[in-house]
VEXDREN-2710 file (C-alpha; in Angstrom, 1 decimal):
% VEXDREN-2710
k/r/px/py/pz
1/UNK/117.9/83.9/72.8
2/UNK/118.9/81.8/75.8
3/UNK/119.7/83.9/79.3
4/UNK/123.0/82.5/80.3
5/UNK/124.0/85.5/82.7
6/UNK/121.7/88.3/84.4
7/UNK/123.0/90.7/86.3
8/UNK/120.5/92.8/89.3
9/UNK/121.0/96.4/89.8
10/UNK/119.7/96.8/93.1
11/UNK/120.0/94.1/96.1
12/UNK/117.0/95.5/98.4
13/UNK/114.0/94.1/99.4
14/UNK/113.2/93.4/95.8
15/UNK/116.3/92.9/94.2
16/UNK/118.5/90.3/97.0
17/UNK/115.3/87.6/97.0
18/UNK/114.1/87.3/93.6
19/UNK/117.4/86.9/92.4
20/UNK/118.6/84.7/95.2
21/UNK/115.3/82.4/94.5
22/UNK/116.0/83.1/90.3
23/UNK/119.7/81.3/91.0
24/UNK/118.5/79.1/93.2
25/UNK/115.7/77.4/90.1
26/UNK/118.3/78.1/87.6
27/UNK/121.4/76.5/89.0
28/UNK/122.5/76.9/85.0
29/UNK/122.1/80.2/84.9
30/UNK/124.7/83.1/87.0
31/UNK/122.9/85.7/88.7
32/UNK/125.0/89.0/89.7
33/UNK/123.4/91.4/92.3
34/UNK/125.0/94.6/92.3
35/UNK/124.6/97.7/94.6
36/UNK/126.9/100.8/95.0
37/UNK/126.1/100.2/98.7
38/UNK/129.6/98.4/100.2
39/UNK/127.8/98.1/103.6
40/UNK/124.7/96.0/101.7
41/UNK/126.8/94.2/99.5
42/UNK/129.1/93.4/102.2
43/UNK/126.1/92.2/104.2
44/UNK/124.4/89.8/101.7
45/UNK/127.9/88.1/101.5
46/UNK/128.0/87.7/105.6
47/UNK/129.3/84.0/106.3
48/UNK/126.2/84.2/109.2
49/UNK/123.3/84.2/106.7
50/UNK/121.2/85.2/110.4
51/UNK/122.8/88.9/109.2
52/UNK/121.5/89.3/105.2
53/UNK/120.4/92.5/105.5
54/UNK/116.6/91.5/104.7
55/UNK/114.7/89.2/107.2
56/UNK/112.9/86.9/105.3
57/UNK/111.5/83.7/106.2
58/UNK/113.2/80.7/104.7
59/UNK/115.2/83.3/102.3
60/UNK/119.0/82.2/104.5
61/UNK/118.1/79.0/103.1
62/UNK/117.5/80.2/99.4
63/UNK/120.8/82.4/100.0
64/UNK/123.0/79.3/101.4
65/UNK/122.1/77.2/98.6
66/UNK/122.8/79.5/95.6
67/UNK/125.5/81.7/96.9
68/UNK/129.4/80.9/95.6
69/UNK/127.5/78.4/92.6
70/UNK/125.8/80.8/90.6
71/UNK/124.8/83.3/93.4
72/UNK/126.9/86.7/93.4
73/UNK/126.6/89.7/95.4
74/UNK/129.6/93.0/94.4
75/UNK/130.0/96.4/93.5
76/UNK/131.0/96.0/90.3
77/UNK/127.9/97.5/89.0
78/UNK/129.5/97.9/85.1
79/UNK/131.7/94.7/84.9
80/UNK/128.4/92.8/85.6
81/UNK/126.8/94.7/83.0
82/UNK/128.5/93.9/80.5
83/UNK/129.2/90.3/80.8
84/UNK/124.6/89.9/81.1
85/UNK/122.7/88.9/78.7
86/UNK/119.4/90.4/80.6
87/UNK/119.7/93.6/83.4
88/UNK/116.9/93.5/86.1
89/UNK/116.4/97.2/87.3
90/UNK/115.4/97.1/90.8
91/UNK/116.4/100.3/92.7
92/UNK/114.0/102.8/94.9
93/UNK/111.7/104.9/93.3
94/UNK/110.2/106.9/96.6
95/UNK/108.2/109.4/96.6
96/UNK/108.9/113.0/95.2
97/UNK/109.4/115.3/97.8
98/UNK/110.0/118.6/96.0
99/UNK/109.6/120.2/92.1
100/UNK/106.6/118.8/89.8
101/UNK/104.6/116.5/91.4
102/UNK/106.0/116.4/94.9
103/UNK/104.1/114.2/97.1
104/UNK/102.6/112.2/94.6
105/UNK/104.9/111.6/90.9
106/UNK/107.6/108.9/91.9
107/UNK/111.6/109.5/92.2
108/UNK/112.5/108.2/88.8
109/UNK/116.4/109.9/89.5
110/UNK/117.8/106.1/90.5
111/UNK/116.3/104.4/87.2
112/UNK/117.5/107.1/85.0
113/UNK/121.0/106.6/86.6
114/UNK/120.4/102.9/85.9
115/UNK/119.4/102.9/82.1
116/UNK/122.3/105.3/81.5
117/UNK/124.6/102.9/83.2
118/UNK/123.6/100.1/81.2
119/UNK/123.6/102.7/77.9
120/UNK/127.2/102.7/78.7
121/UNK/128.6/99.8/80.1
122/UNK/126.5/96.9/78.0
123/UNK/128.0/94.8/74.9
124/UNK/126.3/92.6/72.6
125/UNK/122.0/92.3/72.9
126/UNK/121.1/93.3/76.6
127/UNK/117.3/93.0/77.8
128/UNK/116.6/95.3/80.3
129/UNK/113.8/94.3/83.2
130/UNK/112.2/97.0/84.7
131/UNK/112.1/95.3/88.2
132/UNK/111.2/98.3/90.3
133/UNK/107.3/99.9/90.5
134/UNK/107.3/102.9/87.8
135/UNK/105.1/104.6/86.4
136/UNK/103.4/104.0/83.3
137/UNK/105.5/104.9/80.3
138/UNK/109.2/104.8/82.3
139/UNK/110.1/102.2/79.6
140/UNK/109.6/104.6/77.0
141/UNK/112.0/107.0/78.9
142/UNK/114.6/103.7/79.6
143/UNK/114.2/103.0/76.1
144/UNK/115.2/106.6/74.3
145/UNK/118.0/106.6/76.6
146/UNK/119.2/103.7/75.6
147/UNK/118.5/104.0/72.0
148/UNK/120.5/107.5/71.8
149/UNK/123.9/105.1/72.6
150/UNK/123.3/102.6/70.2
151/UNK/125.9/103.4/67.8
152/UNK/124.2/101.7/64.6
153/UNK/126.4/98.1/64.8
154/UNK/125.0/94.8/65.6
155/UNK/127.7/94.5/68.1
156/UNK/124.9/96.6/70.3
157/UNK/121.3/96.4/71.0
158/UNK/118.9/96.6/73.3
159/UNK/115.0/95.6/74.1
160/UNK/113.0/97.1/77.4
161/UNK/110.7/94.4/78.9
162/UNK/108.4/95.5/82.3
163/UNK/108.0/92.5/84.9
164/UNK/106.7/93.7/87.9
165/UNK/107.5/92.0/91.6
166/UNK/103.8/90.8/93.2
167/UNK/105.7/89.6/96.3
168/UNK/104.7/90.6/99.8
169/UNK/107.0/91.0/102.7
170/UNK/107.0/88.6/105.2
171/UNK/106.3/85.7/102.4
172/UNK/108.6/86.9/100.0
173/UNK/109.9/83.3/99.3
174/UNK/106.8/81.6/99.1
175/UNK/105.2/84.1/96.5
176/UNK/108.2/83.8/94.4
177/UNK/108.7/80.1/94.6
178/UNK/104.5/79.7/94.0
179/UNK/103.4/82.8/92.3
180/UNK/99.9/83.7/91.4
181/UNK/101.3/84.8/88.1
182/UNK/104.3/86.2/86.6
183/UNK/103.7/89.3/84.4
184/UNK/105.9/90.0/81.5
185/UNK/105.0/93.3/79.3
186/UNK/106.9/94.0/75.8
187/UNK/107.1/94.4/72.2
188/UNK/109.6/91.8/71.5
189/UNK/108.6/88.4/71.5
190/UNK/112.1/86.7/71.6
191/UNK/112.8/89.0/74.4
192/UNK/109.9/87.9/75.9
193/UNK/110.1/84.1/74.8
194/UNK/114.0/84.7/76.8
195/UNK/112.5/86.1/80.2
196/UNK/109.6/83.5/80.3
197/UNK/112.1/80.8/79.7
198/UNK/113.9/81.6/82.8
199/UNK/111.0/81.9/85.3
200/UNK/109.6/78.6/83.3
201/UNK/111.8/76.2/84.8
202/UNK/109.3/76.8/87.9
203/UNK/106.3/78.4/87.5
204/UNK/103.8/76.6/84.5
205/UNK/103.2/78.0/81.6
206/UNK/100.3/78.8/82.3
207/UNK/100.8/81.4/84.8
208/UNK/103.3/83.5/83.0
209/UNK/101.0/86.3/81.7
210/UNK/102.3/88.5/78.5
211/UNK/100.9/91.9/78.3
212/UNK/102.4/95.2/76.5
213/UNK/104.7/97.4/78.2
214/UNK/102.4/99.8/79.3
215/UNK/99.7/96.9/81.0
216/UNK/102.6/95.5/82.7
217/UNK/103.4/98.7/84.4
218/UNK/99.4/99.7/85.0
219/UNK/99.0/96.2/86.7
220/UNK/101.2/96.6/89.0
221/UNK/100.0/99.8/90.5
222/UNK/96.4/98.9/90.2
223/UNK/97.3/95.5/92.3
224/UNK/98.6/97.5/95.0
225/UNK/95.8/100.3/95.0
226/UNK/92.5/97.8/94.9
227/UNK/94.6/95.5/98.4
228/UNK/95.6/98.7/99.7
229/UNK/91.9/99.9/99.0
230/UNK/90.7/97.3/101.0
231/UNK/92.8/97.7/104.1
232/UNK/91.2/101.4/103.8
233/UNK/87.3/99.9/103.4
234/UNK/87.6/97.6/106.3
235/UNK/89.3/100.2/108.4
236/UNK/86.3/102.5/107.8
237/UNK/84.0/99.7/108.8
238/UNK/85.7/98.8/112.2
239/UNK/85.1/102.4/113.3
240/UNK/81.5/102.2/112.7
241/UNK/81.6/98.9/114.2
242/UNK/83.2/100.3/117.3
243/UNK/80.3/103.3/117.2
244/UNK/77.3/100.9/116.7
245/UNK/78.3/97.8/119.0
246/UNK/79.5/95.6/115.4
247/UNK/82.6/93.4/115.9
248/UNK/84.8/94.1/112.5
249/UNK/85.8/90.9/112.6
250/UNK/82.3/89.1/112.6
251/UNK/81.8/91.4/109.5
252/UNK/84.4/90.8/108.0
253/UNK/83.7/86.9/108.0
254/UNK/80.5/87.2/107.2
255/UNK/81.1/89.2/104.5
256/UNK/84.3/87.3/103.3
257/UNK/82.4/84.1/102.4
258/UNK/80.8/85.7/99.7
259/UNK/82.8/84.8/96.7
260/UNK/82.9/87.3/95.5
261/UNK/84.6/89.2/97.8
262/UNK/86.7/86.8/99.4
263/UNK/88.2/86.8/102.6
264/UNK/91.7/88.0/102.0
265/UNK/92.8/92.0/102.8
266/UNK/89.8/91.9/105.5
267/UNK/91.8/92.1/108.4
268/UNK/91.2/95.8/110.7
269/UNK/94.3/97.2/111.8
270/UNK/96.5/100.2/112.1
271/UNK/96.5/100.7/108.4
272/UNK/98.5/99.8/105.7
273/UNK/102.4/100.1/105.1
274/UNK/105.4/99.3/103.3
275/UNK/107.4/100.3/100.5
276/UNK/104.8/99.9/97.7
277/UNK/100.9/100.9/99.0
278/UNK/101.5/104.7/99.7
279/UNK/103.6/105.2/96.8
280/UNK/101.8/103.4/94.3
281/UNK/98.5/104.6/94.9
282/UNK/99.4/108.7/94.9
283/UNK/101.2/107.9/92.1
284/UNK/98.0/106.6/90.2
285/UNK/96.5/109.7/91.8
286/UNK/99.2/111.9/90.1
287/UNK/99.1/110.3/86.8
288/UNK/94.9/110.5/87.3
289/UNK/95.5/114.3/87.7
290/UNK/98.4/114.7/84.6
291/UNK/95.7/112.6/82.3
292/UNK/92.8/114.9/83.1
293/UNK/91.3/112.7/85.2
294/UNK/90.0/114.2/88.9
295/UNK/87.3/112.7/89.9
296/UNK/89.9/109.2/90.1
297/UNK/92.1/110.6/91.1
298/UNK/90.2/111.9/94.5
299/UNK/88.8/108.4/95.0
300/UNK/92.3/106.7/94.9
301/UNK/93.7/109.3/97.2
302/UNK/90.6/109.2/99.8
303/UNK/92.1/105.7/100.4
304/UNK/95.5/106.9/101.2
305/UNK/94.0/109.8/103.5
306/UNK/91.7/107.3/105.1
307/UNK/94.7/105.3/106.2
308/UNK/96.6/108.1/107.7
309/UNK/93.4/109.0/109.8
310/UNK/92.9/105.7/110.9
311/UNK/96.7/105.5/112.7
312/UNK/95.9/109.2/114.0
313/UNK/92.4/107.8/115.2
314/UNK/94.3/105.1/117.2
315/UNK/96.8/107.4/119.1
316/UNK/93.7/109.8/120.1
317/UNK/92.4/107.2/120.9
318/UNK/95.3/106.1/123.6
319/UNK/95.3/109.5/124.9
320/UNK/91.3/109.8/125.8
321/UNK/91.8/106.3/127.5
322/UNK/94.7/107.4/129.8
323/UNK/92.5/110.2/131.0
324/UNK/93.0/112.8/128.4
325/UNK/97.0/113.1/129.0
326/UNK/100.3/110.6/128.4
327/UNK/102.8/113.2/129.3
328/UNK/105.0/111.8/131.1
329/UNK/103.5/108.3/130.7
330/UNK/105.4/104.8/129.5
331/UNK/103.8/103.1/127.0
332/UNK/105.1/99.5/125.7
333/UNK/104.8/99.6/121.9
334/UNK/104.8/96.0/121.0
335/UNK/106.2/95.9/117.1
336/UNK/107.9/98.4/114.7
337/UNK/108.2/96.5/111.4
338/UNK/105.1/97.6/109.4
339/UNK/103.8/93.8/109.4
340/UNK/105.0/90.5/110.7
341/UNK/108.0/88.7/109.4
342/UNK/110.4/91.3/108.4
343/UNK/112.7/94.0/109.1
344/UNK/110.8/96.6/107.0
345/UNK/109.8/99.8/108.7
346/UNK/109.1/102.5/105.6
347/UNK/105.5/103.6/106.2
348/UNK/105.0/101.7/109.3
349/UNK/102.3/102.8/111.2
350/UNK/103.8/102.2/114.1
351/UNK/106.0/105.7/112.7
352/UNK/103.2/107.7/113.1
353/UNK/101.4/106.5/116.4
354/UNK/104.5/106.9/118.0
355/UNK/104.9/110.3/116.3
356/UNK/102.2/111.5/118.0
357/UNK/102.4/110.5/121.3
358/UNK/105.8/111.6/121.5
359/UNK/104.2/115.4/120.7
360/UNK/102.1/114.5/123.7
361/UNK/105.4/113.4/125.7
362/UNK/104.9/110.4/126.1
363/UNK/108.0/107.8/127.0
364/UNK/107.8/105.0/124.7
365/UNK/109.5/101.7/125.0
366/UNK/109.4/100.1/122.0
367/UNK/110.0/96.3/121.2
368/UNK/110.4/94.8/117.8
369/UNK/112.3/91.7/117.5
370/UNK/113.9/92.6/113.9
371/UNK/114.0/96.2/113.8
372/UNK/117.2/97.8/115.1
373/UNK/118.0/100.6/117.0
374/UNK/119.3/102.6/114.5
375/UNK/116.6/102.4/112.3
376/UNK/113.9/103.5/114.9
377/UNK/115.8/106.7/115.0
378/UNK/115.7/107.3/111.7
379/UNK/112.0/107.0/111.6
380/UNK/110.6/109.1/114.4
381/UNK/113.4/111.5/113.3
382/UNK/114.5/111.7/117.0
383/UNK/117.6/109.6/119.1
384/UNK/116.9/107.2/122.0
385/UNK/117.4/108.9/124.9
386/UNK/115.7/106.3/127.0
387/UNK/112.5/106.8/129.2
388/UNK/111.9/108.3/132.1
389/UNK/108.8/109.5/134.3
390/UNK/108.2/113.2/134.3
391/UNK/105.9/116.2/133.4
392/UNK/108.0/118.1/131.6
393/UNK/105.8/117.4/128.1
394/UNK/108.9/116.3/126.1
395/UNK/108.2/112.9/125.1
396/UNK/111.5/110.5/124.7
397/UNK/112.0/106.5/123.5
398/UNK/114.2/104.2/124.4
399/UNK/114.2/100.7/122.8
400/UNK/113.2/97.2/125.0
401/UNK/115.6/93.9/124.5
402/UNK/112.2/92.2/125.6
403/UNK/108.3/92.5/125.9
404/UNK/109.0/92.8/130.4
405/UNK/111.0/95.0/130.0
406/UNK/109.0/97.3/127.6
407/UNK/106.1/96.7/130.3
408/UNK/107.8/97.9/133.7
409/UNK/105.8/100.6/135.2
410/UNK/103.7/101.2/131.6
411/UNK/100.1/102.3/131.6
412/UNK/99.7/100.8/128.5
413/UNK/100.6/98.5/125.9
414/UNK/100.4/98.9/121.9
415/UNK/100.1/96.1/119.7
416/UNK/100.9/97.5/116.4
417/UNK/102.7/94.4/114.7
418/UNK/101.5/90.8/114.5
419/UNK/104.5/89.2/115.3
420/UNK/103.7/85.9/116.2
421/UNK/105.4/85.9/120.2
422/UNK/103.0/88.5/120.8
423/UNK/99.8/85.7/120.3
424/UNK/101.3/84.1/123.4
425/UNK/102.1/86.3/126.0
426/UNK/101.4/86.0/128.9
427/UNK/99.0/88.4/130.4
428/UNK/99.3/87.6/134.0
429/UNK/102.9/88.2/134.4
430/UNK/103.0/91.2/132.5
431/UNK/100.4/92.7/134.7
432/UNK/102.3/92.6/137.4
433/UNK/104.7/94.7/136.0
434/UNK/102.5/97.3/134.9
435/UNK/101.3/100.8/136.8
436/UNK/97.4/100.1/137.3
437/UNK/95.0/100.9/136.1
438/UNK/96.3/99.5/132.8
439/UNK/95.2/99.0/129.3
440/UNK/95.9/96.9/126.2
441/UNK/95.6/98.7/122.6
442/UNK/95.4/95.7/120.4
443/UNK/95.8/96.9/117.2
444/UNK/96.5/93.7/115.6
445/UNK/94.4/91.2/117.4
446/UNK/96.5/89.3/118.3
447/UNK/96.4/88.8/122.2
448/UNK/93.9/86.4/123.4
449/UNK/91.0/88.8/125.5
450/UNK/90.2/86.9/127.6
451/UNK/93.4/86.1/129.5
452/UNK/93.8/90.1/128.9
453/UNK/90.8/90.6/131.0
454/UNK/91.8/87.8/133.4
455/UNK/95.1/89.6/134.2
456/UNK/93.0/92.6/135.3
457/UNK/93.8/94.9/132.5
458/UNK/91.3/96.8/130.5
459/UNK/91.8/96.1/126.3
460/UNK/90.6/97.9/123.6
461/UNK/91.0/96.1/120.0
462/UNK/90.4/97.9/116.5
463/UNK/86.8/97.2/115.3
464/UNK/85.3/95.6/118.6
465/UNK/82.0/97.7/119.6
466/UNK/81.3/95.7/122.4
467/UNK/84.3/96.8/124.7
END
């Protein structure tokens, strides 16, 4: 079976850039994103490609190329359906929040919705892609659902294939233009002969791996637990490096040339975030739990409750340096996004820093240069209502066009994403604008300590004993 037409439910984070890069390799083959989101659709087919609604590095350019040859972004979730030869299901699957495994078992309501969609709408043979992180065994679910509408004629079939996304955000387009591997999981090989033929005119043959379905899912999940359990591991180290007069980052070279280890995932920081880390890992902790497993299941979530105590540990942190109180204090907090390079903010630990110094009524000013307004509100759960000095205890944000004017009159400054204007800022100036005695929180490492020093302001950076 050759792919002539695929169709994308879903045009997120996941969903808009592998298919925009999918079109742009396979100018013969047409690529339909669909989403019941008008706003998102409506975006992703902005003449200003400056406006797709993800930001990600060289992905306007992908975009530009591919969209109005083979490239199309609408609504028409069933039409698309049913003119594809292959269906990529790439929707949300958050967290449960309430019934049987809230907290932990993943929102499976949006892939369901999906299958059945397809169950109804798709003619001919249809492969269907599980795009989206599930748990293991969601295909076996897809596929019962999709087996109960087969109505016993060839006109109508259907085969389940897993093929997990290893891209991160912020170099979304390189890891899916140069992949480490592609992953393809089944039980039927022309289905999976059809899936690797599309990815092979790119990546070599070489790196498409074929597993079964239930490898495919397991891999994906296990990938983002062991990176995600790093972050965690070198966390814990800068904290005893801070107690013992260790620099994390001397450690963390020293121990990264052995190989191995390896250097990557060894950088200290506010913690992990995104989409996938959190998720993933308690839900390996709840299918630990449902497979009789506990012992696993405590060490997978110990890396998740390690992470959440190491963003708590940094806004204590802030409050014993500004003499035990920031009510009624500005602080600057430099970066949103929970990393560099994109608009993301879901898990960001910048959400919960900020969540607790607002308890402590502090007035934030917060700076990102992707992240809107809007969004920020919807995080911290709370409206901009600007800042202003007072003792009242009720802390308030408003949001900064620019890094000076975050700074005006702040005692501090949080650096809690690396964007990459933050590595050149200058110190002196910004000084100047601050209330003294002032401090930098550099939670990223990013700002050169010296010229922080120079400017007369008192840093503190994750993992450095020696301050």
């Amino acid at each position: 079976m050759r792919v002539q037409r695929i169709c994308c439910i879903g045009a997120g984070y996941v969903g808009g850039p592998t298919m925009a890069v999918i079109a742009d390799r396979c100018p013969d083959v047409q690529v339909t994103v669909v989403d019941i989101n008008q706003t998102r659709i409506d975006a992703w087919n902005n003449a200003d490609l400056a406006q797709l609604p993800v930001y990600e590095p060289g992905l306007d350019a992908v975009v530009g190329r591919a969209r109005g040859r083979n490239l199309t972004f609408s609504t028409a979730v069933s039409e698309a359906i049913a003119s594809a030869d292959m269906v990529f299901i790439s929707v949300n699957t958050p967290t449960k929040t309430k019934g049987l495994g809230a907290g932990q078992a993943s929102d499976l309501r949006w892939v369901e919705a999906c299958a059945r969609e397809v169950a109804l709408a798709a003619t001919g043979h249809t492969i269907v892609v599980e795009k989206s992180t599930l748990p293991v065994r969601t295909a076996e679910a897809i596929k019962t659902i999709l087996e109960a509408a087969h109505d016993g004629s060839e006109m109508r079939s259907f085969s389940v294939l897993s093929n997990p996304e290893f891209l991160a955000e912020g170099t979304a387009i390189r890891d899916l233009e140069t992949p480490d591997r592609v992953l393809i999981g089944g039980e039927d090989q022309s289905s999976i002969d059809a899936l690797a033929e599309v990815y092979s005119h790119w990546v070599p043959a070489n790196q498409i791996l074929r597993t079964n379905l239930w490898s495919s899912e397991l891999s994906k999940l296990t990938a983002n637990a062991f990176l995600a359990q790093r972050i965690s591991s070198i966390n814990s180290v800068a904290a005893l490096c801070e107690a013992t007069g260790a620099d994390v980052r001397e450690v963390a070279r020293a121990i990264g040339t052995d190989s191995r280890i390896g250097p990557k995932f060894l950088q200290s920081g506010p913690g992990f975030g995104g989409s996938c880390f959190q998720k993933d890992i308690l839900n390996l902790v709840y299918l630990c739990r449902y497979f009789g497993l506990p012992e696993v299941a405590d060490y997978w979530e110990s890396v998740v409750t390690l992470n959440t105590w190491q963003q708590h540990r940094i806004s204590r942190l802030v409050v014993q340096k500004l003499f035990g109180t920031v009510t009624g204090k500005r602080l600057a907090i430099l970066g949103f996004a929970f990393k560099a390079d994109t608009n993301d903010t879901r898990e960001a630990p910048a959400i919960r820093i900020a969540g607790d110094l607002l308890e402590e009524g502090a007035q934030l000013a917060i700076h990102d240069p992707k992240v809107m307004v809007s969004q920020i509100a919807r995080d911290l759960k709370l409206e901009s209502s600007g800042t202003s000095e007072g003792l009242s205890g009720i802390g308030s944000w408003g949001q900064a066009t620019s890094v000076e004017e975050a700074v005006n009159g702040a005692d501090a400054v949080l650096i809690l994403t690396e964007w990459r204007d933050y590595q050149s800022l200058n110190w002196k100036s910004l000084a100047a604008r601050m209330r003294r005695p002032a401090w930098v929180f550099d939670a990223r490492a990013v700002a050169n300590p010296i010229q922080v020093k120079e400017a007369g302001l008192m840093l503190w950076r994750v993992g450095d004993g020696a301050q």
